[in-house]
N, C-alpha and C positions, 0 to 999 in steps of 0.2 A: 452652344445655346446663346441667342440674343441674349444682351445685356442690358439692353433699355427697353424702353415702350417704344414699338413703332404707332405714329398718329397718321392722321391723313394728312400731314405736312410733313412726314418723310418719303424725300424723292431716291430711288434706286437705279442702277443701271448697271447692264450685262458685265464680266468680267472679260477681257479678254483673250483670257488662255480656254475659255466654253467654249465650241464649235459646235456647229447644231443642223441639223437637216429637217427637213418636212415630210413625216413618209405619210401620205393622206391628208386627214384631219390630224393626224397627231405629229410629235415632235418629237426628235431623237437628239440626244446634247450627248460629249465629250468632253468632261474634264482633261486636258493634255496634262495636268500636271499632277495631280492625281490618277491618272488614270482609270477615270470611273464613267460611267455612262449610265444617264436615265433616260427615260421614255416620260411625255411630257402626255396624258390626254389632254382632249381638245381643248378646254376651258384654259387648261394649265398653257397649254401651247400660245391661247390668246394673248395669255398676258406675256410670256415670253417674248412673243412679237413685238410690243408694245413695250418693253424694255429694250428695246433696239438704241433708243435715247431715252435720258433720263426723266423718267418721270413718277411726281407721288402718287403715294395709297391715292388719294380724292380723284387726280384725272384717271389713273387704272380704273375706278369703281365707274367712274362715269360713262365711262366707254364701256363699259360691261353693261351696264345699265340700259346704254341704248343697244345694243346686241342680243340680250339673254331677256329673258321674264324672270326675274330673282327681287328679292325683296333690299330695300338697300342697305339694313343694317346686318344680314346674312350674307350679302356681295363685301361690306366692308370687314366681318372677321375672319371669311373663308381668304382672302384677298392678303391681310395682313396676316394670319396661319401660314397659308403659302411660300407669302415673302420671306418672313422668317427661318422659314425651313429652306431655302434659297440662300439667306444668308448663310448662314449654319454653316452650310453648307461650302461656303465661299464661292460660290453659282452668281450672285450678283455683288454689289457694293452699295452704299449709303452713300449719295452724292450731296444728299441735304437734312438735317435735322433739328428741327427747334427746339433743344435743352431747357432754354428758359421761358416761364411762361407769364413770369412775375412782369407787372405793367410797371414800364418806367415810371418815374414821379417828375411830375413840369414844375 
């Protein structure tokens, strides 16, 4: 289970032991080291593409935004749900995360 809050300034990206193929619209991944295998539908497949390099929740949502007719703050909890269950999962990794939100003092 995630341990923090994912925001739309946490950037993610694929793990490399996942292998994944395209059968259609949808997407087949391999755990090598688990040895486990999911089935991605299409949505889901999107953003795994889009994990190919690392990038946040906000550009993921973006680019779904221009592709789908979904509303944006429905794209951003189904989006970070997802991710989460990805992480969980050890399917991707957390390349970037802003812990602190407190404004420095000049």
């Amino acid at each position: 289970m995630t341990t923090f809050t994912i925001t739309n300034d946490t950037a993610f990206c694929r793990v490399k032991t996942v292998t994944s193929s395209e059968v259609g619209d949808e997407t087949m991944m391999m755990d090598v080291d688990r040895g486990m295998y999911y089935a991605l539908n299409p949505v889901s497949s999107r953003i795994w593409a889009l994990l190919e390099q690392p990038l946040a929740v906000q550009e993921i949502c973006d680019r779904l935004l221009e592709e789908y007719e979904i509303e944006p703050a429905v794209c951003q909890q189904e989006v970070i749900k997802f991710l989460g269950q990805l992480l969980d999962r050890q399917i991707v990794t957390v390349v970037r995360h802003e812990t602190d939100t407190t404004p420095s003092e000049i």
